[in-house]
C-alpha positions as CSV (number, residue, x, y, z in Angstrom):
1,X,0.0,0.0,0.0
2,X,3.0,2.8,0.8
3,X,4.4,1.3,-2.6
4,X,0.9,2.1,-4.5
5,X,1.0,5.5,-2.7
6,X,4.2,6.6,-3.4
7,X,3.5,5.3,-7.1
8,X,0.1,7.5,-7.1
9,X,1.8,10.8,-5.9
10,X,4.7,10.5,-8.4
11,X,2.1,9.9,-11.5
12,X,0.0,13.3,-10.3
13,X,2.9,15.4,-10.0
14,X,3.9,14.3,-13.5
15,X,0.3,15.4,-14.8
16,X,1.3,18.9,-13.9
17,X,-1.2,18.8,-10.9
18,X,-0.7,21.0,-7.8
19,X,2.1,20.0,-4.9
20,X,-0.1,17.8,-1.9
21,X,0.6,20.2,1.0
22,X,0.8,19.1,4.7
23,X,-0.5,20.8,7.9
24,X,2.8,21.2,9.6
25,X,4.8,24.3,9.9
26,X,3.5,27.2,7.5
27,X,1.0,25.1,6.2
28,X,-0.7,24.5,9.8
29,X,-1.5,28.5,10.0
30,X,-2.9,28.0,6.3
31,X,-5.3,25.0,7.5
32,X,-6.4,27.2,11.0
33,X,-7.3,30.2,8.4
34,X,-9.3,28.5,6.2
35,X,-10.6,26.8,9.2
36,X,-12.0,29.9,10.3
37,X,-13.0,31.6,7.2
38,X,-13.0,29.5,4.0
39,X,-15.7,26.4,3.4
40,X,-14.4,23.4,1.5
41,X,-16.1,22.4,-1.5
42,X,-15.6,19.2,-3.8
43,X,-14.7,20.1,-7.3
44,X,-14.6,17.9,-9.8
45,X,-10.7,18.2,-9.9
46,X,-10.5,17.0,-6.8
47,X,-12.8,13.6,-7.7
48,X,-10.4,13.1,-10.4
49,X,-7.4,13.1,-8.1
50,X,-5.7,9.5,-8.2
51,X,-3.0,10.4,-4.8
52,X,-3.8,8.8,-2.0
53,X,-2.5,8.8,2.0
54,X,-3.0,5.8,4.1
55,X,-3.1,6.7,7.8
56,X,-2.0,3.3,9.1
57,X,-3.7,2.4,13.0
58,X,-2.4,-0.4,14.5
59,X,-5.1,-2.2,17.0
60,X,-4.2,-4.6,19.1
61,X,-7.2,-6.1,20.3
62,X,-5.0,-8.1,23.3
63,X,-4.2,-4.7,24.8
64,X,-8.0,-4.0,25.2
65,X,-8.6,-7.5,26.3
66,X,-9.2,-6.3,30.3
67,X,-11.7,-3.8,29.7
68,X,-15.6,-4.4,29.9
69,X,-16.2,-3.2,26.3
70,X,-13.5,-4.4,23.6
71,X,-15.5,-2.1,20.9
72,X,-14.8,0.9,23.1
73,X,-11.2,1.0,22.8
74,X,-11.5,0.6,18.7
75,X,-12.6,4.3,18.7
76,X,-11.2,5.2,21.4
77,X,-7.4,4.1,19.6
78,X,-9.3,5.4,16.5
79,X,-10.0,9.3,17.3
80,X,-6.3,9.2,19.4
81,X,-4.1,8.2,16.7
82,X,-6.0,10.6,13.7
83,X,-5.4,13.5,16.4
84,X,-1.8,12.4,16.9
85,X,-1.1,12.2,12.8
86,X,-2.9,15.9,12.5
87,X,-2.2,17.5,15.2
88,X,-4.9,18.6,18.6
89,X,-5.2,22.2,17.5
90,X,-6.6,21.8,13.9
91,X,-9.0,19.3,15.5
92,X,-10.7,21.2,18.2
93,X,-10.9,24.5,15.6
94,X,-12.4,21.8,13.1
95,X,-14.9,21.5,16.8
96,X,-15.9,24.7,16.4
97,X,-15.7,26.4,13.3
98,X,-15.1,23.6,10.6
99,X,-17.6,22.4,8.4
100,X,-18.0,19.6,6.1
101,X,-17.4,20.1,2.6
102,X,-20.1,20.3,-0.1
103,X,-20.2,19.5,-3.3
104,X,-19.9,22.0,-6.5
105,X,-22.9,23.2,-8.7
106,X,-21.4,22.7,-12.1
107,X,-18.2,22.7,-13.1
108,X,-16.6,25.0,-10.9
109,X,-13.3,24.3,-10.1
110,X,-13.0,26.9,-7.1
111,X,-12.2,24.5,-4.0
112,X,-12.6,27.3,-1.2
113,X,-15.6,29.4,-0.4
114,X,-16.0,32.1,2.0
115,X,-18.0,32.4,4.8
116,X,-19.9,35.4,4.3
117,X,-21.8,34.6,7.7
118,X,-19.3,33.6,10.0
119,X,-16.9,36.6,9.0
120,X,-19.8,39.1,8.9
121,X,-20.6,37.9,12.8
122,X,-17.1,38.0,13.3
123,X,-16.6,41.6,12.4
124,X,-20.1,42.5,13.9
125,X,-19.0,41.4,16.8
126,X,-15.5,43.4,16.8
127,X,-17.2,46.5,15.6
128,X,-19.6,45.9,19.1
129,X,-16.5,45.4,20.8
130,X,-14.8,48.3,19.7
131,X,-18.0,50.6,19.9
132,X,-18.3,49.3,23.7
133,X,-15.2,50.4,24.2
134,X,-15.0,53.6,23.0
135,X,-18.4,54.8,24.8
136,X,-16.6,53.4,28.3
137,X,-13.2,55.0,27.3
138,X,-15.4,58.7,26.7
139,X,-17.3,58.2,29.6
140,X,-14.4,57.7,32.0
141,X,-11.9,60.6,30.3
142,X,-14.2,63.2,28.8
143,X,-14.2,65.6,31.1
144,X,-17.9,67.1,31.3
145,X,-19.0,63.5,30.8
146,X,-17.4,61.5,33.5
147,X,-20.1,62.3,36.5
148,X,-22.6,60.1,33.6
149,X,-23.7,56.8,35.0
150,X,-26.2,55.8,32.1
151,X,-23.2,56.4,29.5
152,X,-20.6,54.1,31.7
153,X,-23.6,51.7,32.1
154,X,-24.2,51.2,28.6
155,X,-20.1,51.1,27.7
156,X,-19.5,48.2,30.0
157,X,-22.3,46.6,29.2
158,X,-22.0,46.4,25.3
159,X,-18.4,45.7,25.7
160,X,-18.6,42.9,28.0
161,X,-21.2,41.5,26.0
162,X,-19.3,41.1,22.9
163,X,-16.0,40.0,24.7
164,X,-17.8,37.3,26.4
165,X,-19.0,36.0,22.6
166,X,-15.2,36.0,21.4
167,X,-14.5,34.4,24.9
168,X,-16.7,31.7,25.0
169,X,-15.5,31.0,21.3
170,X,-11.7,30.8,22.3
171,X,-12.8,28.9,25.6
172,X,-14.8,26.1,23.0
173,X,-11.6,25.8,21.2
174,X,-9.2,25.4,24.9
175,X,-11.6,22.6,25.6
176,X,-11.3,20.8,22.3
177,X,-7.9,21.3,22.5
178,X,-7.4,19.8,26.3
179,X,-10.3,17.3,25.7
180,X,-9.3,14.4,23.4
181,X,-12.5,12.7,21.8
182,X,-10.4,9.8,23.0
183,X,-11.2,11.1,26.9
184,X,-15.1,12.0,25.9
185,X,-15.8,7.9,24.8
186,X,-13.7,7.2,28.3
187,X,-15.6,9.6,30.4
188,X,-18.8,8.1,28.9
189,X,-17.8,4.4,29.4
190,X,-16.9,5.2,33.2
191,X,-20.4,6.9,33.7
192,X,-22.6,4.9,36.6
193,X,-25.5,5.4,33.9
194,X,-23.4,4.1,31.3
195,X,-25.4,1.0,30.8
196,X,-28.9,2.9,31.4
197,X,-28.0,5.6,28.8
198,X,-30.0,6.2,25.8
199,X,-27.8,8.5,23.7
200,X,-24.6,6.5,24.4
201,X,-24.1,5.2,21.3
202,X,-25.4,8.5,19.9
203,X,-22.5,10.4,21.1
204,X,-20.2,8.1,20.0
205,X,-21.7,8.0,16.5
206,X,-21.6,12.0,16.7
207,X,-17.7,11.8,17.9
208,X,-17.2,9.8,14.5
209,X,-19.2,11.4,12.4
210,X,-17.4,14.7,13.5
211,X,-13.9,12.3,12.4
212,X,-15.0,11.8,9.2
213,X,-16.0,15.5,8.2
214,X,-12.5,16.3,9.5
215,X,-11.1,14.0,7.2
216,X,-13.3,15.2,4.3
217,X,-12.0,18.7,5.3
218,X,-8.1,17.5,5.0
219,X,-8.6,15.8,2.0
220,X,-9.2,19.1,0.2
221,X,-7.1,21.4,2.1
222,X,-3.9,18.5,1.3
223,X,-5.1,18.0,-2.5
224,X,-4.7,14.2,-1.6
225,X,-7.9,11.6,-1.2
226,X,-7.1,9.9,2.5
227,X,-8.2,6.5,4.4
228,X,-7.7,5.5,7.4
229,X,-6.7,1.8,7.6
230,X,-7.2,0.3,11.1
231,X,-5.0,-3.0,11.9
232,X,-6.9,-5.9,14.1
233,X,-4.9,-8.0,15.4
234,X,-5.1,-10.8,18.2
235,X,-8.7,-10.7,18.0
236,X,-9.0,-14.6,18.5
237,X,-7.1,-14.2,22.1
238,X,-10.0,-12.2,23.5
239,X,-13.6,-13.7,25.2
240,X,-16.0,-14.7,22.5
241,X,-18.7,-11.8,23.3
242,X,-15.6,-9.0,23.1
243,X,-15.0,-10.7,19.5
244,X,-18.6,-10.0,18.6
245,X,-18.6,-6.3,20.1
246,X,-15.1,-5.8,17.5
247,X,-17.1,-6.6,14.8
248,X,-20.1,-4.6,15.8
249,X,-17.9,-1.6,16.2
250,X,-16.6,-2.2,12.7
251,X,-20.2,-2.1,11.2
252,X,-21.2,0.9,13.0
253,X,-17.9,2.6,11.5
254,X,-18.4,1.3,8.1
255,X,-22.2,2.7,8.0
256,X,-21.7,5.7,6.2
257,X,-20.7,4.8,2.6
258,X,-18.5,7.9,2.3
259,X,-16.6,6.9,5.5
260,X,-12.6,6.9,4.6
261,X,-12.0,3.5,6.4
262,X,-10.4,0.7,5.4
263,X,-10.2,-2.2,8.3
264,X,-7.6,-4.8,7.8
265,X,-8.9,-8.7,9.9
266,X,-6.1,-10.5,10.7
267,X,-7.9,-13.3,12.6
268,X,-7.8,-17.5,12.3
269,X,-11.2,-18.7,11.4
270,X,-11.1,-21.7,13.0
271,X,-11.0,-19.6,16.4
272,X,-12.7,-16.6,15.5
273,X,-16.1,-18.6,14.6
274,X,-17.0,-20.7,17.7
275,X,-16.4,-17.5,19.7
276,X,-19.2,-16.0,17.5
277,X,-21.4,-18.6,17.6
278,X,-21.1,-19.1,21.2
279,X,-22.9,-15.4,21.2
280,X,-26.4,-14.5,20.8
281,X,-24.8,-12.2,17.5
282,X,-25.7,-15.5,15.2
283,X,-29.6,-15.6,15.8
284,X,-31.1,-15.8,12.6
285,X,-28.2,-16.6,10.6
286,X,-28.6,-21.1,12.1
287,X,-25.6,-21.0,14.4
288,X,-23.2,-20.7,11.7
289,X,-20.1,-18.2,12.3
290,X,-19.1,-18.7,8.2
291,X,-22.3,-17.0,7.2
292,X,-21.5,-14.2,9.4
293,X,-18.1,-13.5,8.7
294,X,-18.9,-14.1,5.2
295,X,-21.6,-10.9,5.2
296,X,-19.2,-8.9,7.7
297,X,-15.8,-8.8,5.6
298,X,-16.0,-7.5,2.2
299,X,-12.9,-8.4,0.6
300,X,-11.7,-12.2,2.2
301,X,-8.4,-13.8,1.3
302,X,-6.8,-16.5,2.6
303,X,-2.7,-16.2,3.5
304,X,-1.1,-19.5,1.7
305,X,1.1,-21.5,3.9
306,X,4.5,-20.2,4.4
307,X,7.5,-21.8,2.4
308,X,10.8,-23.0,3.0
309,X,12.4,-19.6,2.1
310,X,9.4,-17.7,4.5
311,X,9.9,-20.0,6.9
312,X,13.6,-19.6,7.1
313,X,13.4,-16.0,7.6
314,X,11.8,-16.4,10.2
315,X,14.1,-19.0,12.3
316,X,16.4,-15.9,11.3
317,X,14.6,-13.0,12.7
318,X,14.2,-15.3,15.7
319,X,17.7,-16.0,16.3
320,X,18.9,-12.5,15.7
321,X,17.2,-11.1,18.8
322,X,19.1,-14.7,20.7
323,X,22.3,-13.9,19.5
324,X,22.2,-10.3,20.7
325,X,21.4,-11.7,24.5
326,X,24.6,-14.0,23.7
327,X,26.7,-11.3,22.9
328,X,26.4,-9.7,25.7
329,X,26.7,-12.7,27.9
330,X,30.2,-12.9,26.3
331,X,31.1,-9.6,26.6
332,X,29.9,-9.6,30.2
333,X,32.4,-13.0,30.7
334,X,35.5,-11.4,29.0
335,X,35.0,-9.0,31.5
336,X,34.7,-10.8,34.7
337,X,37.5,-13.0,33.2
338,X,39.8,-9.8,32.8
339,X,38.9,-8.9,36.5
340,X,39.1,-12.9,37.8
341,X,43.0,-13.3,36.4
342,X,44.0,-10.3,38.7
343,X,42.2,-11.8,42.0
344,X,42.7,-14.5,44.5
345,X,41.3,-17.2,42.5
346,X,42.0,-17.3,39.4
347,X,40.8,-20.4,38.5
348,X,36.8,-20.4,39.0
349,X,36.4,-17.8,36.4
350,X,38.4,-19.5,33.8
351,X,36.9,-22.7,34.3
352,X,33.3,-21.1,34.0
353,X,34.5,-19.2,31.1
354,X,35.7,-21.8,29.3
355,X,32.0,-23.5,29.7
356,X,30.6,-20.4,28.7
357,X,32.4,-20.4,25.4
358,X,31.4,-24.1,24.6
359,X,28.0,-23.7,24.9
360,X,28.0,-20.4,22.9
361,X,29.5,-22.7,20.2
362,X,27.3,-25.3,20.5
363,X,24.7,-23.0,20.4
364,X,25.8,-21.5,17.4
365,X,26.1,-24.5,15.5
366,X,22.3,-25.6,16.6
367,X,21.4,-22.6,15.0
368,X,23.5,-22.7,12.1
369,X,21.6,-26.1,11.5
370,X,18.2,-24.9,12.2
371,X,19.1,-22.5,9.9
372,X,20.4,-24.6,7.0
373,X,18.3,-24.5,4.0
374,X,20.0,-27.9,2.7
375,X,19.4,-29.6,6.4
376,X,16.2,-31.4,6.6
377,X,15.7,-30.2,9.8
378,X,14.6,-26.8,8.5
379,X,11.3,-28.8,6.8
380,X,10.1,-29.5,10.5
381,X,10.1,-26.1,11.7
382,X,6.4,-24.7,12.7
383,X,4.7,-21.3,10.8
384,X,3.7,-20.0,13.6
385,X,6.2,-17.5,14.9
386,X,5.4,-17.8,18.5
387,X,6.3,-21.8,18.3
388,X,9.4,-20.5,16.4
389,X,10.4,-18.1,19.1
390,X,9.8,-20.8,21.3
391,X,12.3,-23.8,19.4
392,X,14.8,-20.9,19.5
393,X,14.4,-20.1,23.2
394,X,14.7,-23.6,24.3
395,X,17.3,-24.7,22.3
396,X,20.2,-22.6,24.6
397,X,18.0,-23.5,27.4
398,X,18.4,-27.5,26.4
399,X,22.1,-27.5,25.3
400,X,23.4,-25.6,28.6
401,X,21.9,-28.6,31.0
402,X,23.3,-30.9,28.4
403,X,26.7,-29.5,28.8
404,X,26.0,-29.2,32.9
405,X,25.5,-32.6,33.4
406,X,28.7,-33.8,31.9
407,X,27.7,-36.7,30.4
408,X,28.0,-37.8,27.0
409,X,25.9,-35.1,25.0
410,X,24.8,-34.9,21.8
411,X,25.6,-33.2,18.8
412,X,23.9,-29.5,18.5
413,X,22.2,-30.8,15.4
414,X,20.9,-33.9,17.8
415,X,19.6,-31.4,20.2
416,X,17.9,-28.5,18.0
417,X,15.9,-32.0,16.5
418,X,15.1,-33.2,19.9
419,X,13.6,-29.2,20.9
420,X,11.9,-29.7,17.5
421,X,10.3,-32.8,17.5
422,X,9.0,-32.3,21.5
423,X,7.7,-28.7,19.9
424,X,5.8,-30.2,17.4
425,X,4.2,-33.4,18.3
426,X,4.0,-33.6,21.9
427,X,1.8,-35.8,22.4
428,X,3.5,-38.3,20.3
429,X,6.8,-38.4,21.8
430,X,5.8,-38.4,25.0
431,X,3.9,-41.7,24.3
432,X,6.4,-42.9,22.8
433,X,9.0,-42.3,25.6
434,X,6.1,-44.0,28.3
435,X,6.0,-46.8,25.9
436,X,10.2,-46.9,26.0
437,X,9.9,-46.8,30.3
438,X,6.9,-49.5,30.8
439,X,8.9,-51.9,28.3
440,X,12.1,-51.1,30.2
441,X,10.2,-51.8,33.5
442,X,8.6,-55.2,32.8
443,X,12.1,-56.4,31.4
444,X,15.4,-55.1,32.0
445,X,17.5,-57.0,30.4
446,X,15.6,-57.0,27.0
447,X,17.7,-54.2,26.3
448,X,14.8,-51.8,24.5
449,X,16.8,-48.6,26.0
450,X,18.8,-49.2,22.2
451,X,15.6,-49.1,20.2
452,X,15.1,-45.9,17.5
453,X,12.2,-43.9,18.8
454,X,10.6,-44.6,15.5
455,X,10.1,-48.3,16.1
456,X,8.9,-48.0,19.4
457,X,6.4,-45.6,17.7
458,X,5.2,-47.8,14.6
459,X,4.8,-50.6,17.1
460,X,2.5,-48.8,19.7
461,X,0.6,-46.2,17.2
462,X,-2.2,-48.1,17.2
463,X,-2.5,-48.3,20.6
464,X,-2.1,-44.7,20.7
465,X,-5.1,-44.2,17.8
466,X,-7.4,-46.1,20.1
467,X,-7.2,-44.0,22.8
């Protein structure tokens, strides 16, 4: 998508079209005065404008996971992040003196229009202001007219009047400003009527609806078409009726056609539908979470299984952030073995050094196997990257008390396949070691302890099925 968007900006430019401009630096005091004075109107020119921002929102829905309503901190993370990539003041102006842009009669091509009302109340209210002013000013310098109550009366009065107008205005703007819409949807959840109150969801549609005319208003002023694309992920790690409230919040967003949101699911179906159909979200639909999902995501694709070559990028990514721990273990052993040569004993840190520096080898080379894209090893490895993470925590873990017990230990590549096998079928090899013990048990000396796991395996599996 940044690809496509840098692509789209290059081709208008090229067109001979106007330079997108940003609201940051000069161009922020551009955006407050048009704000304030100028009402946006769709030209045709602007329909035909092929540039596009994505505001990308990442959502973790894990993070959420602890409060009562999941939905809640969707907006919530929503409204914060589009007043973090603007900016708070052009916001709360938007608050109070934006508007949402309309379209053009004809063909004009005139993207601005002024507002004759606004800037003749504006300079109504100054002349007021002014007037008041002056009429207190006379009444308290004139000589002849200072001992005139009526006249200081009237002064004060028409001043104060009109300052209080401008006041409250600036006031409306400080409270937009200091009052996220992110702390409005927060002050409503923690209301004691919360669950009693009828416009709840009202507001909330009113705090988005104000988003999206914001939007609308910062797509003309930046000569650029923006969408918001909102990120859902870990959705299938939270309760089954917070999965349902996620995906209620998404329809409520998506209800205007003209909203500028794009959401992007990344879910596991298999999980994600018996948590919907374990909520009273699939009456009428028979109990079946497909159906749903299938009328509640509008574009659905399917990620293929990861390859060899995916899959191998991954063991490196994971290994990476090992190897960086290892480093400094080694760094931190050099030292203590610079320091130990100098002291009383001498020998203790050597000898622990030395063991240090084995296992950081053997390590290596378990990962330098793992990582081998002719080993066969490497076709074993899980797609999920947690499980990945996991073979490359344990593997240190493994070859450490290997090295610890002084026995005769096996190779690094022996080890990463033992991590790998117990990662990936459990079940399996711990049957099969039972099986190993119980035969072992019932006859010592029929020396089974030399068996391969895989024939202890092939001659138990069916026992194994049956259960």
């Amino acid at each position: 998508m940044r690809e496509e968007m840098a692509r789209r900006e290059a081709a208008e430019l090229l067109r001979g079209h106007r330079k997108p401009r940003s609201p940051r630096g000069w161009g922020l005091l551009v955006a407050l005065w048009l704000l304030a004075f100028y009402e946006p109107v769709v030209t045709e020119g602007h329909l035909r404008r092929k540039n596009m921002e994505f505001i990308f929102i990442r959502f973790s829905a894990w993070e959420f996971a602890g409060c009562d309503k999941l939905w809640a901190g969707l907006v919530t993370t929503l409204c914060h992040r589009i007043r973090q990539h603007f900016g708070a003041l052009p916001l709360s102006v938007f608050h109070v003196l934006g508007s949402r842009p309309r379209f053009a009669s004809g063909f004009s091509q005139r993207e601005w229009i002024l507002k004759k009302g606004a800037c003749l109340k504006l300079w109504g209210l100054l002349l007021v202001l002014g007037a008041g002013v002056a009429i207190l000013l006379v009444a308290l310098l004139v000589p002849g007219v200072k001992e005139s109550h009526a006249l200081k009366v009237v002064g004060s009065a028409v001043a104060s009047l009109s300052g209080s107008s401008l006041v409250l205005g600036a006031l409306s703007i400080l409270k937009n400003f200091l009052v996220s819409e992110k702390k409005k949807i927060e002050r409503l959840t923690d209301s004691d009527r919360f669950a009693g109150q009828l416009g709840f969801m009202s507001k909330i549609r009113g705090e988005v609806e104000t988003l999206v005319d914001f939007l609308a208003f910062m797509e003309v002023f930046e000569r650029r078409r923006l969408r918001v694309v909102m990120e859902i992920t870990s959705l299938d790690l939270c309760y089954p009726e917070k999965v349902a409230g996620v995906f209620n919040a998404m329809a409520t967003l998506l209800s205007d056609a003209n909203a500028p949101f794009i959401f992007l699911l990344a879910v596991d179906p298999s999980v994600i539908v018996p948590c919907l159909e374990q909520t009273g979200c699939m009456k009428g639909l028979a109990d079946n979470g497909y159906l749903y999902l299938n009328r509640a995501v509008t574009l659905p694709f399917s990620i293929p299984e990861m390859g060899s070559r995916s899959r191998l990028r991954s063991v490196e990514a994971a290994i990476q952030t090992r190897e960086d721990l290892l480093y400094r273990i080694i760094a931190g052993n050099v030292a203590k073995t610079r320091r130990g040569a100098v002291g009383a004993t001498p020998a203790a840190p050597g000898w622990k050094a030395a063991a240090d520096s084995e296992a950081v080898a053997w390590i290596h080379e378990a990962f330098r196997c793992l990582h081998d894209g002719s080993d066969v090893l490497c076709r074993y490895l899980p797609e999920n990257g947690a499980n990945v993470r996991r073979i490359v925590n344990t593997i240190p873990i493994t070859l450490r008390l290997l090295l610890h017990r002084g026995d005769a230990a096996p190779s690094p590549r022996a080890a990463a396949a033992w991590v790998v096998l117990a990662d990936r079928w459990p079940c399996r090899l711990s049957w099969t070691l039972q099986c190993l013990e119980d035969a072992g048990q019932s006859s010592p000396e029929s020396g089974r302890s030399s068996a391969s796991l895989w024939s202890v395996f092939q001659e138990h599996v069916g026992e194994l099925s049956a259960l």
